[in-house]
Steps between C-alpha positions, in 0.01 A plus 500: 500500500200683325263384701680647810445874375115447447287519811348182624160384320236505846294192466162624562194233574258483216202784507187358624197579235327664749774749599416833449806783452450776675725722324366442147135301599657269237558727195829414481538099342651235573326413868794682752519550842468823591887530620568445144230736332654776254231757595554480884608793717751430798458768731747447777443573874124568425366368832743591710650890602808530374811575764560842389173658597478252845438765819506817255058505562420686820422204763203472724465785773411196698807335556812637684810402567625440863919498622605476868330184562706229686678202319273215677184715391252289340140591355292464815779756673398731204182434541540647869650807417227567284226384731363851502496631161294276367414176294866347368434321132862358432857530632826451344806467727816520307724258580846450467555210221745280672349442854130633462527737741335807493659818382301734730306625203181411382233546281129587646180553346154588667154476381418881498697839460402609814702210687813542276472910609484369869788241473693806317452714843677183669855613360738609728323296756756276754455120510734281762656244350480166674774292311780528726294355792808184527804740473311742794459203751873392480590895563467619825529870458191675459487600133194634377283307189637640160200708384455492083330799392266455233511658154156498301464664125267458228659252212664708236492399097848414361530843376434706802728295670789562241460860541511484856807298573677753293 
């Protein structure tokens, strides 16, 4: 019944003769690993940016972020949009969790920020979407191609973003 209140003893593998602490360069005695070293420092979450603060740094001028786009757009239909802007360096498509498919939103970011200016003249711009090519064919009136109408902006920290959906 005592020994239930008192935390379990860790059985640790014996310290080679060689090992060297890193906390204490071994000051401290006996040989310990360095997990169990009195003069060590935890410092939690050192190598990695804490969730708080994720988004609130300004992010590249480089990247944008594109709505409008169709739900069967892939990268190389990005790609095509941007043809004229400039070099494309990566694309993220946001996709809906469940089937994969794309949200119509995505991510772009160019080499220079003199393409990223151009591909920000682009909004507004009028794309024809394709996807109801299968529905069209079995319809015999002659119903024009839904036209999605693109909406380019820079990407906006977490802050800016706050303020403006306020």
């Amino acid at each position: 019944s005592d020994g239930k209140d008192k935390k379990k003893q860790r059985k640790s593998k014996p310290v080679p003769t060689d090992y060297v602490c890193q906390a204490c360069k071994n000051k401290c005695q006996p040989a310990h690993w360095i997990y169990d070293c009195p003069n060590k420092i935890t410092m939690k979450g050192v190598n990695q940016v804490s969730k708080r603060f994720k988004g609130l740094h300004d992010p590249d001028e480089k990247k944008i972020f594109v709505s409008g786009l169709p739900f069967d757009a892939n990268r190389k239909f990005v790609e095509g949009l941007f043809v004229t802007c400039g070099k494309m360096i990566h694309c993220k498509l946001l996709t809906f969790s469940d089937t994969g498919r794309c949200k119509g939103q995505a991510y772009v970011t160019f080499d220079s920020l003199e393409s990223a200016k151009k591909a920000l003249a682009l909004n507004g711009t009028t794309i024809e979407n394709d996807a109801g090519d299968k529905e069209k064919k079995k319809e015999t009136s002659g119903s024009k191609r839904k036209e999605l109408r693109l909406k380019v902006s820079k990407v906006l920290n977490r802050v800016s973003t706050k303020q403006g959906s306020r």
